[in-house]
C-alpha positions as CSV (number, residue, x, y, z in Angstrom):
1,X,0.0,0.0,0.0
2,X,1.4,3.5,-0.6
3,X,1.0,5.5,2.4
4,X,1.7,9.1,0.5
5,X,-1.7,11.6,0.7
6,X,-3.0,8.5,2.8
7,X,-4.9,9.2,6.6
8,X,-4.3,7.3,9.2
9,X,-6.0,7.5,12.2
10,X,-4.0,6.6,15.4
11,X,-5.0,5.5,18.7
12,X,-3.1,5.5,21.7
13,X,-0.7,8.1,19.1
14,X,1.4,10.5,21.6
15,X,3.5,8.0,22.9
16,X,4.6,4.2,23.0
17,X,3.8,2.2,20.4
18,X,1.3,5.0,19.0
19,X,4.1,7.6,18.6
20,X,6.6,4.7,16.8
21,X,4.0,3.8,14.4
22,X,2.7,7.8,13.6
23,X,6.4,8.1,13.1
24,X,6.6,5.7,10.2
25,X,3.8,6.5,8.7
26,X,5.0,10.5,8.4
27,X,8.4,9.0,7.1
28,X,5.6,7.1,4.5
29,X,4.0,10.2,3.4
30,X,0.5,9.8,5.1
31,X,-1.5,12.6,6.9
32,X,-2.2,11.4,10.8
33,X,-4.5,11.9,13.1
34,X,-3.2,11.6,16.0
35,X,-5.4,10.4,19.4
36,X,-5.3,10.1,23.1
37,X,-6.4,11.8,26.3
38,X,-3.3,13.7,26.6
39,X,-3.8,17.0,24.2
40,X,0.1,18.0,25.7
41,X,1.5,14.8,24.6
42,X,-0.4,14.8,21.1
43,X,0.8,18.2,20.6
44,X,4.6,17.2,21.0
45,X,4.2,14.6,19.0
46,X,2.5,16.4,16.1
47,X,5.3,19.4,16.6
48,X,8.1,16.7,16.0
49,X,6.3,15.3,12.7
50,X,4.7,18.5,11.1
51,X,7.8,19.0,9.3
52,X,7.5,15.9,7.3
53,X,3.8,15.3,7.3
54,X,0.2,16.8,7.7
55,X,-0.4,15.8,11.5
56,X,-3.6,17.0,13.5
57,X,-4.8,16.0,17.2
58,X,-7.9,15.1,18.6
59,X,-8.2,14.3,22.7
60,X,-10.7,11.7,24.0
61,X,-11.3,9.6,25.6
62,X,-12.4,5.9,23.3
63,X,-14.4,4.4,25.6
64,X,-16.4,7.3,24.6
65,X,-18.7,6.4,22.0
66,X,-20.0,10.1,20.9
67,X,-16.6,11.0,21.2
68,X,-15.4,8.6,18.6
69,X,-18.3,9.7,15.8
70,X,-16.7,12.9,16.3
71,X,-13.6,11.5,15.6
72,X,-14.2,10.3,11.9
73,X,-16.2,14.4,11.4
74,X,-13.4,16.1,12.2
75,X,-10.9,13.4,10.3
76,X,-12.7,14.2,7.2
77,X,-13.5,18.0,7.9
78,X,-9.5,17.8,8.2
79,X,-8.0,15.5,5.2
80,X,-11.4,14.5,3.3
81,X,-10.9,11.3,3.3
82,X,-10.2,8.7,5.9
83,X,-7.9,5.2,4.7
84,X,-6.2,3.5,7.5
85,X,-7.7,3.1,10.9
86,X,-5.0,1.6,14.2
87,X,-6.7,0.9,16.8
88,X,-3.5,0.9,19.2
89,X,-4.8,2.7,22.8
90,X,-4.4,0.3,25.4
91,X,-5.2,0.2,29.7
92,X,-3.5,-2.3,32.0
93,X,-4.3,-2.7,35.3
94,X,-2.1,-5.6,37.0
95,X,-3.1,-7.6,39.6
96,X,-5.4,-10.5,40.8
97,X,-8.9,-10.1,39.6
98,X,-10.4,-10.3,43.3
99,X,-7.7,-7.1,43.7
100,X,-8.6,-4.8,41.2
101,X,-11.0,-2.6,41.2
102,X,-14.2,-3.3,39.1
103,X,-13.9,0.1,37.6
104,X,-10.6,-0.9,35.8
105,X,-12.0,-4.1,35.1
106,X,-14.8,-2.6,33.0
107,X,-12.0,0.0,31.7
108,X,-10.0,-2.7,30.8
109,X,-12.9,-4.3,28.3
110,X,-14.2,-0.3,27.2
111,X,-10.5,0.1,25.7
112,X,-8.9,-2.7,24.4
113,X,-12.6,-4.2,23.0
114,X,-15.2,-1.7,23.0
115,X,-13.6,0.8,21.8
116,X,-12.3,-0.6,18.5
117,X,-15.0,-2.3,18.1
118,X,-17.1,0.7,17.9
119,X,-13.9,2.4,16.1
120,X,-14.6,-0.5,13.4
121,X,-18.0,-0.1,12.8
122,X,-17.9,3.7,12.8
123,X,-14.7,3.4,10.1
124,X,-16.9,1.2,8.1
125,X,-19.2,3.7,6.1
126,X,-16.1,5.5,5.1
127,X,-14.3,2.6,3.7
128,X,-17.1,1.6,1.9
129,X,-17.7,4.9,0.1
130,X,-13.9,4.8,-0.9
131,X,-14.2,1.3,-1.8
132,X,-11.6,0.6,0.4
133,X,-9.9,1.1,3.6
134,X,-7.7,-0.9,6.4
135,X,-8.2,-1.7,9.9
136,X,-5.4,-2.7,12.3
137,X,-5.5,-3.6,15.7
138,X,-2.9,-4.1,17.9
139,X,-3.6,-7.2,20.2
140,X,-1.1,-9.3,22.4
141,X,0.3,-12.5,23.1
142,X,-1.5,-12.3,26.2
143,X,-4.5,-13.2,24.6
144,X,-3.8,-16.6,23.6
145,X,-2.2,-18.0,26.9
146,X,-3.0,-17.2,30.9
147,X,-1.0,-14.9,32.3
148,X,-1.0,-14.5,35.9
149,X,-2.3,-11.0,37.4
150,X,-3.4,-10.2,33.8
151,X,-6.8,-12.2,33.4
152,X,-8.7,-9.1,32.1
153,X,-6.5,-7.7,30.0
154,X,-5.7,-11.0,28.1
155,X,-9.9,-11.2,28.0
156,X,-9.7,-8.0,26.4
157,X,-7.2,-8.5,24.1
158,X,-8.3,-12.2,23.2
159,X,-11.8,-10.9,22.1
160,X,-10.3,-8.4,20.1
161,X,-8.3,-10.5,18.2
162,X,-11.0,-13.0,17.7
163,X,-13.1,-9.8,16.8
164,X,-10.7,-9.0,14.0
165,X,-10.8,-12.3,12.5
166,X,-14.7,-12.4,12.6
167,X,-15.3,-9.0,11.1
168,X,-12.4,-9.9,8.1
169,X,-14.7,-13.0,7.0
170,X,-17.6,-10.6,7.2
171,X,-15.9,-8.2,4.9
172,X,-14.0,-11.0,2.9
173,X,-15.1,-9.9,-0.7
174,X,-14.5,-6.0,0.3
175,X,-11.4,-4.4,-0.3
176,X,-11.4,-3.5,3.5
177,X,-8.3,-5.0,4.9
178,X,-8.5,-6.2,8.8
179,X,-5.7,-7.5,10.4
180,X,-4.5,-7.7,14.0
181,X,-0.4,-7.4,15.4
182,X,-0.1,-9.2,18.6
183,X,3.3,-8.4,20.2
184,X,4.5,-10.0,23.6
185,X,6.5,-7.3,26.1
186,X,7.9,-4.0,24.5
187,X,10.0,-1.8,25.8
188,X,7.8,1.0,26.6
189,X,6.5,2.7,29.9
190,X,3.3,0.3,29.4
191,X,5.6,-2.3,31.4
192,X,8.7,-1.2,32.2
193,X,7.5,1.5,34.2
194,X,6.4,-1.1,36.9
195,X,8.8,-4.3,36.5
196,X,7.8,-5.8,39.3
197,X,3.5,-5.3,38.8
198,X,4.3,-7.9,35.5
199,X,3.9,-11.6,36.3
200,X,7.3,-13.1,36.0
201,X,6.3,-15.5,32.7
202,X,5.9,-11.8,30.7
203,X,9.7,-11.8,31.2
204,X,10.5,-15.4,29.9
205,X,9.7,-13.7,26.4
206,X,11.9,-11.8,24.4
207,X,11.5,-8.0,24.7
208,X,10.4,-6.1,21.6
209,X,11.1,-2.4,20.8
210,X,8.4,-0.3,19.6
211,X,9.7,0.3,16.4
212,X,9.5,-3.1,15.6
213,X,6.1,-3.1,16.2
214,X,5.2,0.0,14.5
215,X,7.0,-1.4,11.3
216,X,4.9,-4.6,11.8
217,X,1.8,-2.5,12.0
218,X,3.1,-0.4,8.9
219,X,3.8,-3.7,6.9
220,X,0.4,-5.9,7.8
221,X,-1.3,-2.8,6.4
222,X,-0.1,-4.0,3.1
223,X,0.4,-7.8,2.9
224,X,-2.0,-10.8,3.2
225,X,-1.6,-11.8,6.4
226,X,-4.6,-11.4,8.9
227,X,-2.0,-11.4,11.8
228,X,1.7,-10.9,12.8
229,X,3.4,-12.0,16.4
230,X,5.9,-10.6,17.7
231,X,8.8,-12.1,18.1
232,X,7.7,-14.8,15.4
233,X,8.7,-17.6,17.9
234,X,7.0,-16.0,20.7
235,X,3.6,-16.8,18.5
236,X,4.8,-19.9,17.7
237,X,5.1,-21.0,21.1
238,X,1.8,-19.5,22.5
239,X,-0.1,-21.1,19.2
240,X,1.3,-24.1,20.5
241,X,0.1,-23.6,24.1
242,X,-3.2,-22.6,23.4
243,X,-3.9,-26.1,20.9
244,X,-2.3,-27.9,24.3
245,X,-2.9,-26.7,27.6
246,X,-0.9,-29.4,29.4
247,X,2.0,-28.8,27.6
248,X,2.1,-24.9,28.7
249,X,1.4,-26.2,32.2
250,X,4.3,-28.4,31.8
251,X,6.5,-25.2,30.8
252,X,5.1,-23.1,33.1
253,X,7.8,-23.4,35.7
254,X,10.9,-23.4,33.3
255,X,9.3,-20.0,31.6
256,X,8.4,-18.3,35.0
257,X,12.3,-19.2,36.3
258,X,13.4,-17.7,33.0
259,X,11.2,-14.2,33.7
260,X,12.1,-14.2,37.0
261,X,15.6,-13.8,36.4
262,X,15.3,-11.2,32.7
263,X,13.0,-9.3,35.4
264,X,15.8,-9.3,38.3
265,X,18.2,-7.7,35.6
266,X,16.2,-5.5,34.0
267,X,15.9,-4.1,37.6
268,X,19.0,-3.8,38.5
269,X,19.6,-2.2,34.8
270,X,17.3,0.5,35.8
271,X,18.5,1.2,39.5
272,X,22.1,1.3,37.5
273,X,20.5,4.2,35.2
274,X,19.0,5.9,38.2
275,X,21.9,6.1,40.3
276,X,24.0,8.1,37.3
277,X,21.1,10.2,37.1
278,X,20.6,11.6,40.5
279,X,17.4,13.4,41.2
280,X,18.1,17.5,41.3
């Protein structure tokens, strides 16, 4: 797909993931419209890229249904014409499920599912007047496995990926692409901002940068896959332990020991960073 004169709408865009993958698609050529709650952080963002591409900014919230109708209004008011939707904003909250608060267990399901869900069906109309049109969402490997202290976030992300594949048979003879990226832990403040809240098996799996995944997300946009894992043996493996449960169960122990001790150097990597870095 050519990206140049191209919109792309971007969730979760001022930082992360979001801000990698607005990145690359300025470098393509594309226009951006950029969104998240923080209008400071989408405005810093949008500084660093208006040089090389038409950027603008819109701050909501996307559990917000109204919100996101306005969205789409102002994208076309803006660029006339809307081609490539990422659904990419994401909420965490770690913990045992009796421990969390049922607030941010409903969050949890408003923005990684609702959200682009109702994203999806409002991008729809558009696509379909262009005759065209892509939809990405950006999953996890957490939806495929359990994952201790993360039960509704890998709900979430496991009904959005299964919503992806659902939605592309229903638009099979479109030429509205859907596809979802499902990365396991990335280097961003999403996780490494609270080592020790992450169960000790998100550690067993490589790390990924965000610019790997952003280039993923650039790439699927094009090709004819309906999903890319990241790392590719990271998928492989969870595949494998969702079609047999007793074999993760078996691994279990070997990939938690494995976390536990990536986790106990990543820590001491960051208290190492800290300390040349004093405070004041």
């Amino acid at each position: 797909m050519i990206f140049n004169n191209k919109t792309v709408i971007i969730t979760g865009g001022s930082e992360g993931v979001g801000a990698a993958t607005a990145r690359m698609f300025a470098e393509a050529g594309a226009n951006l419209m950029l969104v998240a709650r923080n209008k400071k952080n989408l405005d810093t963002i949008a500084e660093e890229l208006r040089s090389k591409a038409k950027v603008e900014v819109f701050a909501m919230d996307v559990s917000d249904a109204a919100a996101c109708g306005d969205l789409f209004k102002k994208t076309v008011f803006e660029f006339g014409r809307i081609d490539v939707l990422i659904n990419n904003a994401g909420f965490h909250s770690r913990g045992l499920v009796e421990d969390i608060d049922i607030s941010d267990l409903g969050k949890m399901i408003d923005v990684n599912l609702k959200a682009p869900i109702v994203l999806s069906r409002l991008a729809l109309p558009y696509f379909r007047e262009a005759d065209g049109g892509v939809i990405i969402n950006v999953g996890s490997l957490a939806g495929r496995v359990p994952i201790p202290g993360s039960a509704g976030y890998a709900a979430s992300k496991a009904g959005l990926r299964s919503f992806t594949y659902a939605l592309g048979t229903e638009l099979a003879n479109s030429n509205i692409k859907l596809a979802v990226v499902s990365p396991g832990p990335i280097d961003t403040g999403f996780i490494m901002a609270d080592i020790d809240a992450n169960s000790d098996l998100t550690f067993s799996q490589p790390i990924s940068m965000a610019d790997e995944v952003a280039q993923a997300i650039l790439d699927i946009c094009s090709n004819q896959f309906r999903e890319q894992s990241i790392p590719r043996f990271s998928g492989f493996l969870t595949t494998f332990i969702y079609l047999f449960p007793r074999f993760g169960e078996f691994v279990r122990p070997l990939l938690e020991r494995k976390g536990a001790k990536v986790k106990a150097k990543l820590k001491a990597e960051q208290k190492r960073r800290e300390s040349n870095f004093p405070n004041g």
